[in-house]
N, C-alpha and C positions, 0 to 999 in steps of 0.2 A: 138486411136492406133497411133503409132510412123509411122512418115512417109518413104521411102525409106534414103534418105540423112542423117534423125537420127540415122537409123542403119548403114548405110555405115561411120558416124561420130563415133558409138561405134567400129566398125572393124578396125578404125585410131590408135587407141590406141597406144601410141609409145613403146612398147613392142612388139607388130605385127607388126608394120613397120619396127622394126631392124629384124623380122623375116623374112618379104618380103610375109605377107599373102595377098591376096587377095580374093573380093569378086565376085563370079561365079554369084550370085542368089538369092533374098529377097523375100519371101511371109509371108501372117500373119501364124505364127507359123513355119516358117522352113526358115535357110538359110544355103547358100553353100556357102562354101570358096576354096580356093585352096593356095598350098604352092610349090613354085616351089624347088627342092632339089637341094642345091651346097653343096659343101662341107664343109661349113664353121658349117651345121647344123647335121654335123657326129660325132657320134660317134669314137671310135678306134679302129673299126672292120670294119667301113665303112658305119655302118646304119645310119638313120637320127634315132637324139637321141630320146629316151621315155621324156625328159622336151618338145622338138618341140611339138610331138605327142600331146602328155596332153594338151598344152597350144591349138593347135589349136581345140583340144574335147570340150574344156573347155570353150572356147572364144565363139567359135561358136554356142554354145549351151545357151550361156548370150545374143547371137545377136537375136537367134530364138525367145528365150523369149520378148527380145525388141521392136522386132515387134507387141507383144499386150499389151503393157505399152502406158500411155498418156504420154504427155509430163511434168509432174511432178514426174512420178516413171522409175526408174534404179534397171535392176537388177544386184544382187552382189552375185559372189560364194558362198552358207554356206559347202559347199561339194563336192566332186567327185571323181568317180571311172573309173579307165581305166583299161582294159581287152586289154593288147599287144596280139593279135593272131599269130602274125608271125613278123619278122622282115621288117623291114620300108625301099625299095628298091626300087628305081623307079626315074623317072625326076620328079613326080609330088606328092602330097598328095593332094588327095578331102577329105572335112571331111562336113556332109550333117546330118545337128540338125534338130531337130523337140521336139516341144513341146509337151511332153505328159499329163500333167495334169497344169493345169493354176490357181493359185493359188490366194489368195488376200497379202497371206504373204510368203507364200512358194510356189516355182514352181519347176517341174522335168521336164527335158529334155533328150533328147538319142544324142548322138553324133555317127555317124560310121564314122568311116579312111577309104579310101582305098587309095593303092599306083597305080600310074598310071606305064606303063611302055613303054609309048612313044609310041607304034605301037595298039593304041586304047584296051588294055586289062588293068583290072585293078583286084587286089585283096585285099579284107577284112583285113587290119592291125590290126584294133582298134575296139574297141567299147565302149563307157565312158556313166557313167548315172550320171546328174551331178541337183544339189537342188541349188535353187536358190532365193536368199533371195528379196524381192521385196522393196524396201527402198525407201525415199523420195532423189529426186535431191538434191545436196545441191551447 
């Protein structure tokens, strides 16, 4: 199994870092991120856009996985789906993976969003089911 730092080293990815994600929380099969919102990741109605959204279902849910991979197997998106429930409003986005079925080649994951809204309340934005292809490091 991947250690904590190898998942925190897959959540570095320089696509999340120009996002500004961060990681809340690593266990085998589940990890939590958090995305603080400015405005750079708005839409033009004011929401944090559905590409943010996805990517953090998306990522988050390859990190979950990560954490039961050895250090010669990476997983890699072959799919995903995101269910926007509501629009994306808040200081914060949590998005909290979990591996549902663990695979030798193919693995499912669930991702849920939710938007934080600074005075400790949060609500269900997202929810993504995302396959995950198990491939050798190269």
């Amino acid at each position: 199994m991947a250690d904590q730092d190898q998942v925190r080293t897959l959540m570095q990815a320089p696509f999340l870092r120009l996002l500004g994600v961060e990681v809340d929380s690593i266990e085998p099969g589940r990890v939590v991120s958090r995305l603080p919102v400015r405005e750079e990741l708005n839409q033009q109605n004011g929401y944090v856009h559905a590409g943010a959204v996805g990517t953090l279902a998306d990522h988050t849910a390859g990190a979950a996985c990560g954490t039961l991979l050895d250090d010669g197997h990476m997983p890699l998106t072959a799919e995903f789906k995101v269910n926007l429930l509501r629009p994306a409003l808040g200081v914060a986005l949590v998005c909290e993976a979990t591996v549902l079925k663990m695979g030798k080649t193919l693995t499912v994951a669930e991702s849920e969003v939710f938007a934080e809204d600074g005075n400790g309340g949060r609500k269900l934005i997202a929810k993504a089911t995302v396959t995950l292809a198990i491939v050798a490091v190269r």
